[in-house]
C-alpha positions in Angstrom: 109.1 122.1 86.9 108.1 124.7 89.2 104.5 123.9 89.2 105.6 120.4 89.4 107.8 120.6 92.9 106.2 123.3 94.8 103.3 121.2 96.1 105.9 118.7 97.4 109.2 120.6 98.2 108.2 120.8 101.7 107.6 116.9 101.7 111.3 116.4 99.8 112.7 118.4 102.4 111.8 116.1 105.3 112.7 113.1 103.0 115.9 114.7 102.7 116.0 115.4 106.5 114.6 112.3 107.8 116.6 109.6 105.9 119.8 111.4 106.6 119.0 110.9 110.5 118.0 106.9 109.7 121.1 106.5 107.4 123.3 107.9 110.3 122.1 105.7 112.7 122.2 103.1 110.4 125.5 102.6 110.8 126.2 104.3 114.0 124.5 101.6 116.0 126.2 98.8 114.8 129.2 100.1 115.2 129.0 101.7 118.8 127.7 98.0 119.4 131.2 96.4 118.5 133.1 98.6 120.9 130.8 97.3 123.6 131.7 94.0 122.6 128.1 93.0 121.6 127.9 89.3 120.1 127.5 88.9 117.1 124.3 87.6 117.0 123.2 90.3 119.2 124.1 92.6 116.8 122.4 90.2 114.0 119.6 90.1 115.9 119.1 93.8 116.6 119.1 94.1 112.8 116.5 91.4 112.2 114.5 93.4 114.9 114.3 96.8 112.6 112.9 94.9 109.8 110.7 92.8 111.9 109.3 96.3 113.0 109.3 97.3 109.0 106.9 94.7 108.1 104.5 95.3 110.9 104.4 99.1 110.0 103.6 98.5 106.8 101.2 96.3 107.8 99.4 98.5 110.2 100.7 101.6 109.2 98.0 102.4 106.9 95.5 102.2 109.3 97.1 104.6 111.7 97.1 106.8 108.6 93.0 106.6 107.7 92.5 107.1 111.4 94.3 110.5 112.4 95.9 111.2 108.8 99.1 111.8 107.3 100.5 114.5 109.0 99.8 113.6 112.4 100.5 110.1 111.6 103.8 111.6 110.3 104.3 113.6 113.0 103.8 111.4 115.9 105.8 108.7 114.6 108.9 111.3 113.8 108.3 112.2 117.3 109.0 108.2 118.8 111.7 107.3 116.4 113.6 110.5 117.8 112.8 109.9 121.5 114.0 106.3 120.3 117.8 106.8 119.1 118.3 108.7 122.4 117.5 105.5 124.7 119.9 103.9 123.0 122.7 106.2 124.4 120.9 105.8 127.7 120.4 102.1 128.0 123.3 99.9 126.6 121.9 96.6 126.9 121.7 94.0 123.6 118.1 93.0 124.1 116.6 96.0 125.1 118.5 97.6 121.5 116.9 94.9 119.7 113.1 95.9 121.1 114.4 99.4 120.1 114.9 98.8 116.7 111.6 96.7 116.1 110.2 100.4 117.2 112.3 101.8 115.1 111.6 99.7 111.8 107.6 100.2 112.8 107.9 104.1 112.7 109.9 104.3 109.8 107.3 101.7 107.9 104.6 104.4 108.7 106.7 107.1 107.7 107.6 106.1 104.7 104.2 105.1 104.0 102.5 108.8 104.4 105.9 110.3 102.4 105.3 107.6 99.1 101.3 107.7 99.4 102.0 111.5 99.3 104.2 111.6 96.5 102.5 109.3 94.5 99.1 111.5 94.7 100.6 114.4 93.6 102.2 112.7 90.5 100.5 112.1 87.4 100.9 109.2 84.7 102.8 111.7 82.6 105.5 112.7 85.6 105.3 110.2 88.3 108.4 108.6 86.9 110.0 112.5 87.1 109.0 112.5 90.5 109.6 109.4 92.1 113.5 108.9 90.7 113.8 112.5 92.4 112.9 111.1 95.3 114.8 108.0 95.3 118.1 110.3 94.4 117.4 112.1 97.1 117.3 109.1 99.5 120.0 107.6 98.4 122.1 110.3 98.2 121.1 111.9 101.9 121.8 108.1 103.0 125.4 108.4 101.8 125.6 111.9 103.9 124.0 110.1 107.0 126.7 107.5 106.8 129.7 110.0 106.2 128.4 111.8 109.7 129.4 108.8 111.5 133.0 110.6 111.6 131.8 114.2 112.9 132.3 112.6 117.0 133.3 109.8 118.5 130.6 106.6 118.4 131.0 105.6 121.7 130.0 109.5 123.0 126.6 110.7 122.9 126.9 113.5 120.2 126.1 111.2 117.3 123.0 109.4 119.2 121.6 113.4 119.7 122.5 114.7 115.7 120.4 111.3 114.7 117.5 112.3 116.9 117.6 115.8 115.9 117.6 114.9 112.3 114.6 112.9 112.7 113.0 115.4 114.6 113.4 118.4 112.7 112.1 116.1 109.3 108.4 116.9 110.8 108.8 120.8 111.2 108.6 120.7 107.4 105.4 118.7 106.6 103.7 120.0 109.4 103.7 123.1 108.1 103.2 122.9 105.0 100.2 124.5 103.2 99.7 121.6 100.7 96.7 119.3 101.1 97.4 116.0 102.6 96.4 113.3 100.2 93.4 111.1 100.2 93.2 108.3 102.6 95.2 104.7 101.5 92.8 101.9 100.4 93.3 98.2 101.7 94.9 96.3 100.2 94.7 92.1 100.9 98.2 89.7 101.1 97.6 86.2 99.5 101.3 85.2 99.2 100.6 81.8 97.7 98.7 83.4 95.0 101.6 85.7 94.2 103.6 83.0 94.5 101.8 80.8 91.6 101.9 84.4 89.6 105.5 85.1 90.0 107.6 82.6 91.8 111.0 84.6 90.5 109.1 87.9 91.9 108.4 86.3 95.7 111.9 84.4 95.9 113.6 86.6 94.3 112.8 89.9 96.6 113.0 87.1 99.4 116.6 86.9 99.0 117.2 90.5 98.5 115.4 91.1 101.5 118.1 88.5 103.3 121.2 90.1 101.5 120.5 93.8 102.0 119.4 92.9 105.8 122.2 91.4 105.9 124.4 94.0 104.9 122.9 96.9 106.5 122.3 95.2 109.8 126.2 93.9 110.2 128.3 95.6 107.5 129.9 98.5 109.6 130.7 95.5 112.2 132.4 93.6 109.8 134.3 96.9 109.0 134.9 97.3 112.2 136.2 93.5 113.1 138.3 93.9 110.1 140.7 97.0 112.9 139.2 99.7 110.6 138.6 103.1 112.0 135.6 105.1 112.4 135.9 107.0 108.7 136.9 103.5 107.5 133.4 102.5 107.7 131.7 105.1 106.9 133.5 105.1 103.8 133.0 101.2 102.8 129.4 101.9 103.4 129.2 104.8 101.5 130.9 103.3 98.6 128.8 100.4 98.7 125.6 102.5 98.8 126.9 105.1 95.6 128.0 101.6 94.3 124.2 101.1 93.8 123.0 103.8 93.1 125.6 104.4 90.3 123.9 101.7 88.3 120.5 101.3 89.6 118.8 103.2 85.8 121.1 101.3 83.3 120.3 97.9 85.0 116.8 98.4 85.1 116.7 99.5 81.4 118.5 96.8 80.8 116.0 94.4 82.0 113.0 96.2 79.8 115.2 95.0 76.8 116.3 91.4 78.2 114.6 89.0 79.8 114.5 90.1 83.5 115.7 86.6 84.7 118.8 86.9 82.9 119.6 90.3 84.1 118.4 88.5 87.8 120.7 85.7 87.5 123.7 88.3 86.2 123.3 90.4 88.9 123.9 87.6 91.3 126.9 86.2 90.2 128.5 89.3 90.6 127.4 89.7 93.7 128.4 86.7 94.8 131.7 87.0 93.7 131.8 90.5 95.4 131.2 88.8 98.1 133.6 85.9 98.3 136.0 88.4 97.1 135.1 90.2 100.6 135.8 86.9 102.1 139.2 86.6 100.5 140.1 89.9 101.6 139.3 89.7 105.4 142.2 91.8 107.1 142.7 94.1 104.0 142.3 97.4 103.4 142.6 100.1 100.3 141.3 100.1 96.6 140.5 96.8 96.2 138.2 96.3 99.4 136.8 99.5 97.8 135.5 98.6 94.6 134.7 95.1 95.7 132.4 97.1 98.2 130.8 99.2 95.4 130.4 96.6 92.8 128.2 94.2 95.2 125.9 97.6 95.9 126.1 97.6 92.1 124.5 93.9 91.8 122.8 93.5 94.9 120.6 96.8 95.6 118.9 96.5 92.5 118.0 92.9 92.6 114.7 94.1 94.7 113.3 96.4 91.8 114.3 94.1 88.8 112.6 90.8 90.5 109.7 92.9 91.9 109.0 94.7 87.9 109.0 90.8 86.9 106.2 90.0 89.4 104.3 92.8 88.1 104.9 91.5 84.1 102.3 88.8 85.5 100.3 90.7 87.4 96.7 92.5 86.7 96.7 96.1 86.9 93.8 95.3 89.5 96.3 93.3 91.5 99.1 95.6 91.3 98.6 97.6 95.0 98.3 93.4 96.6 100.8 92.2 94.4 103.0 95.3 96.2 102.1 94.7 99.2 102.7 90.9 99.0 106.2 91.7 97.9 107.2 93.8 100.5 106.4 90.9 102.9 108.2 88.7 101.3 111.2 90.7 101.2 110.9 91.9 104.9 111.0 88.1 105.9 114.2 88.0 104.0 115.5 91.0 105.6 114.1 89.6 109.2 116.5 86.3 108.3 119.2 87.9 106.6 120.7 89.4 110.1 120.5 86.1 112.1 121.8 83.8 109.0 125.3 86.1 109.0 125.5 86.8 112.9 125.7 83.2 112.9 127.6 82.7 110.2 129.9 85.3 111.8 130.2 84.0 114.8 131.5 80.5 113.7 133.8 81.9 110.5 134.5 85.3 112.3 133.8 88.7 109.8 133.9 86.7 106.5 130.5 85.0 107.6 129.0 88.3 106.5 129.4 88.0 103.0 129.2 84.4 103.0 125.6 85.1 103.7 124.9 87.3 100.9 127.1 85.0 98.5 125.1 82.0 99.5 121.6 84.2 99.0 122.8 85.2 95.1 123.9 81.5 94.1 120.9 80.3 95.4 118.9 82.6 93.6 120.8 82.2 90.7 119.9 78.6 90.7 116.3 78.9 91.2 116.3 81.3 88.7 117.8 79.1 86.5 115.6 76.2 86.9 112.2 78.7 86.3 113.5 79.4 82.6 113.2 75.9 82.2 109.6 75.7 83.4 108.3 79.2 81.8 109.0 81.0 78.6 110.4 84.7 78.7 107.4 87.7 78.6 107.5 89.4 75.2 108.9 92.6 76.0 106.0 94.7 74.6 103.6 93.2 77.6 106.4 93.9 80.2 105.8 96.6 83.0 108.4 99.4 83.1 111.2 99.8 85.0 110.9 102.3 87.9 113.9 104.3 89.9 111.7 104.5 92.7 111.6 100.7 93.5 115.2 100.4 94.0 115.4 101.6 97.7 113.3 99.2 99.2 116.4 98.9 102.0 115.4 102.0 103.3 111.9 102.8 101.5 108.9 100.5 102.0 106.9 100.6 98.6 103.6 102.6 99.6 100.2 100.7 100.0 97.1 102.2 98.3 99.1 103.5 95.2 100.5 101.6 92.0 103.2 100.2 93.3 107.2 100.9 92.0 107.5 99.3 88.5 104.4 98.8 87.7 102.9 102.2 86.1 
C-alpha cells in the first residue's frame, strides 16, 4: 500500500485541498446571492455558466496541458480560480458572477484533467480500481467538509470568499513540489456525438439528463434552502446530506447494475428520484427529518445515474473507442448541466422554490420513459460482455472524467 500511495500522496493531498475550496464555494455563492436578492434566473444562470466553462476546459484543457505540462498547467490555473472567488466579494453584480463562473468551471475542467490523467498513469490494471475509488472518497468526502464551512462566518462577509481562495491556493503548494514525475502528455481524442449516439442512445441521454439534474441541484439547491427561511447551517446541512446521500450508495448500485440489466437499475434510480423530488415539492416550507432523508435519498438515486448510464455506453463501445466514447459523454452531460440551471431558475421563478425539484423530477420521468421505450427496441447485454462498474465515474458533478486515459467504467 505504501509503494502504491507514495508516488501520488502529494497529488491526493491537493485533491483533498482543492475540492474542499470548490465545494465551499459551491454552496457559498448561491447562497450569498439570495441575500442580495439575485433573481432567480440570475442565479440559474450563474450556474449554467460554471458548466458552460466545464465543457470548454475539457475541451481545451488538454492542450494547455501538452503545451506547458501538468504542473504548471496545474498551477497556473489553481492560481486564476483563487484570484477568481475573491472578485466575487469585490464585484457583486449578477452578470459579471456569471462570466466568473464560466472561468471558474474552465479552470477546474483543466484541473481536474492534469489530477485524473495523473492518477490514472500511475495506476495499473491490477490497482487502478484501488486507486481511483480512493480518490473519489476523498472528493466526495472533502466536498461534504467544504459545504459544512459554509457556517464558520457569516456569507454575506468576506471571510468565506478568502478561506475558498485560500483553499484553492494552497492545493498547488503540494503538486508543485512534489518529487514524482509528471505523467506523459494526454493524447487527442475526437467527439462524434451522433456516432455515440447510434452506439448508446441510453449512454448519451441518459448522462444528458444527469447532467441537467445535478446542474440543477448544485447550481440552485442552497437557494431553494435558503427561500425555504432556513439558516446558514440549514443548508449546509441539506447539502451535505444530500451529497453523503450519494455517496452512501454509489458501490452497491453500481454492483448492482453488473448483475441486472443497467437500464433497469437506470429507470429505478429515477423513480426514486423523482419522487424525492416531488416529495421536496410537497414539503416546501418544512423543515426536520423528513426534508432530511428526502434530501439524501435523491443524492442516493440521482448522483449515480451518471456512472451507471455512462458504464452502459461503454458495454457497446470498442476498447479503441473508449477515451472518444469518454469524452463524448462528458459533453453530453455538460450540455445537460449547462440546461439544468436555466430550466429550474425558470421553473422557480413562476412556481417559487418548488420549481427546483420540479426540474429534476421532470428530468428522471423523462428518462425513465425513454429508457423504457429502448428495452423495447434492444435486447439486454449478456452480463459476461458488460464493462465493470467503476467508483471513480460517480463524481462527474464535481470531477470531469480525464481525456487521454480509459475512461471511468470502462477498464
Amino acid at each position: 500500500m505504501r509503494a502504491l500511495l507514495s508516488p501520488i500522496s502529494a497529488l491526493l493531498l491537493s485533491v483533498a485541498i482543492l475540492i474542499m475550496g470548490n465545494g465551499l464555494q459551491s454552496t457559498l455563492l448561491p447562497v450569498r446571492a439570495s441575500f442580495e436578492e439575485f433573481d432567480p434566473t440570475e442565479i440559474g444562470l450563474q450556474g449554467s455558466s460554471y458548466f458552460l466553462g466545464f465543457v470548454v476546459g475539457c475541451i481545451l484543457g488538454g492542450r494547455m496541458i501538452q503545451r506547458v505540462g501538468h504542473i504548471r498547467t496545474f498551477a497556473a490555473l489553481a492560481s486564476v480560480a483563487s484570484t477568481v472567488v475573491l472578485i466575487h466579494a469585490m464585484v457583486i453584480e449578477p452578470f459579471t458572477w456569471a462570466v466568473l463562473r464560466a472561468i471558474t468551471g474552465f479552470c477546474f475542467a483543466g484541473l481536474y484533467l492534469v489530477i485524473e490523467s495523473w492518477l490514472n498513469e500511475r495506476a495499473g490494471n491490477e490497482n487502478r480500481g484501488m486507486v481511483m475509488g480512493l480518490y473519489t472518497m476523498i472528493n466526495l468526502g472533502v466536498i461534504v467538509i467544504g459545504q459544512m464551512m459554509l457556517t464558520l462566518a457569516d456569507p454575506s462577509r468576506f471571510p468565506l470568499f478568502a478561506l475558498a481562495s485560500i483553499l484553492v491556493s494552497l492545493a498547488a503548494v503540494p503538486v508543485a513540489l512534489t518529487a514524482s514525475p509528471p505523467p506523459a502528455p494526454l493524447a487527442e481524442a475526437r467527439l462524434r456525438p451522433i456516432k455515440l449516439y447510434r452506439i448508446s442512445p441510453v449512454g448519451v441521454v441518459g448522462v444528458m439528463m444527469a447532467g441537467l439534474a445535478s446542474g440543477a441541484f448544485w447550481a440552485l439547491g442552497p437557494a431553494y434552502v435558503v427561500a425555504m427561511g432556513a439558516d446558514t447551517r440549514q443548508v449546509a446541512i441539506f447539502m451535505s446530506i444530500a451529497v453523503f446521500g450519494g455517496a452512501l450508495v454509489q458501490w452497491p448500485i453500481g454492483r448492482l447494475s453488473d448483475r441486472l440489466d443497467r437500464r433497469i437499475v437506470v429507470i429505478g434510480a429515477c423513480l426514486v428520484g423523482a419522487a424525492a423530488a416531488i416529495g421536496l415539492v410537497m414539503g416546501v416550507g418544512e423543515t426536520g427529518l423528513a426534508m432530511a432523508l428526502l434530501a439524501a435519498l435523491f443524492g442516493a438515486a440521482a448522483f449515480p445515474l451518471y456512472a451507471i448510464c455512462a458504464a452502459h455506453a461503454f458495454d457497446y463501445s470498442a476498447s479503441s473507442e473508449f477515451v472518444e466514447s469518454s469524452s463524448g459523454l462528458l459533453l453530453a452531460n455538460g450540455m445537460g448541466a449547462v440546461a439544468g440551471p436555466l430550466l429550474a431558475s425558470i421553473l422557480m421563478r413562476v412556481f417559487g422554490p418548488s420549481g427546483l425539484f420540479m426540474a429534476t423530477a421532470m428530468a428522471h420521468l423523462v428518462l425513465a420513459a425513454f429508457v423504457a421505450w429502448r428495452i423495447t427496441r434492444r435486447a439486454a447485454i449478456p452480463a459476461e460482455l458488460r464493462s465493470d462498474f467503476d467508483l471513480a465515474a460517480t463524481a462527474q458533478t464535481m470531477v470531469a472524467p480525464q481525456e487521454g486515459a480509459a475512461p471511468a467504467g470502462a477498464r
